[in-house]
N, C-alpha and C positions, 0 to 999 in steps of 0.2 A: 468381446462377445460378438458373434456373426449370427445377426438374426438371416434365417433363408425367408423370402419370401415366396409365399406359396403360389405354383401357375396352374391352370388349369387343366387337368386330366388328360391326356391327348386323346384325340375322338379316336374309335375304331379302326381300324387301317392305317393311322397315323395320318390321316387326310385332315383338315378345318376346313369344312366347309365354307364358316363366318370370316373368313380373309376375304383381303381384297384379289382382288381376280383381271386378268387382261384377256380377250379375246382379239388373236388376231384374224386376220385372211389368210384364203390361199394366197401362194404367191406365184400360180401357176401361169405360164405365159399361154397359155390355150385359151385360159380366160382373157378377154379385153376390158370384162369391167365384173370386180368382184360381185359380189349378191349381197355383202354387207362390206362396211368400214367395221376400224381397229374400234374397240369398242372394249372400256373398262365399267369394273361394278365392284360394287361394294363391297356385294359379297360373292365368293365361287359358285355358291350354291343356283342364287340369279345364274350367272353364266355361263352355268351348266345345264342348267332349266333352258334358255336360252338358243344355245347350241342345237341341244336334242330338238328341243320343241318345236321353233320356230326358222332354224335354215333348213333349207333346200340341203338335200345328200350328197350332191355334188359341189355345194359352198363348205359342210364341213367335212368332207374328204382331205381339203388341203389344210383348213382351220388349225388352232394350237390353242389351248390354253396355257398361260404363266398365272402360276401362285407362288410366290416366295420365291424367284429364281427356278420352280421345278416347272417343265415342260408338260402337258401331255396332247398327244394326237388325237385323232376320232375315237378310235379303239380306246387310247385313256377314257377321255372326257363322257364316252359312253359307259365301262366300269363303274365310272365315280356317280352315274345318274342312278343304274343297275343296284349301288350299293346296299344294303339295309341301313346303312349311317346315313345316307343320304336325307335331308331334313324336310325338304319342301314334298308337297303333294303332287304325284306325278299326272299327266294327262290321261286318260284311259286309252285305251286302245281302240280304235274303230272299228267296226263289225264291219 
């Protein structure tokens, strides 16, 4: 007998937010000193929050996020913030 053991649903888009997450740098030579270091968390979710929230638009121009081996760019990691799966509470927007 092969009991399956049951995983959990995959979220909407097929994204998990609750993964662990890497944020790197640009690695652009125009810059001489990036606007953050390589930077892991716990969860994507963080790191996506992260990204949008808190760099400068010319430190995530170059940026990447890795979850599981999958890559994405500014344009991903913006999607993924964009998403309605998206779990955390977003910043409001300034007037």
């Amino acid at each position: 007998m092969n009991a399956r053991v049951p995983t959990a649903p995959p979220q909407p888009g097929g994204f998990d937010y609750s993964r662990e997450a890497e944020l790197f740098p640009t690695n652009n030579r125009k810059y001489k000193r990036a606007a953050f270091g390589y930077r892991r968390f716990a969860r994507a979710a963080e790191a996506i929050q992260f990204a949008i929230e808190e760099l400068p638009s010319d430190a995530l121009a170059g940026a990447y996020l890795e979850v599981r081996e999958q890559r994405f760019d500014r344009h991903g990691i913006q999607r993924l913030y964009d998403s309605e799966a998206y779990p955390l509470p977003r910043r409001k927007a300034q007037s």
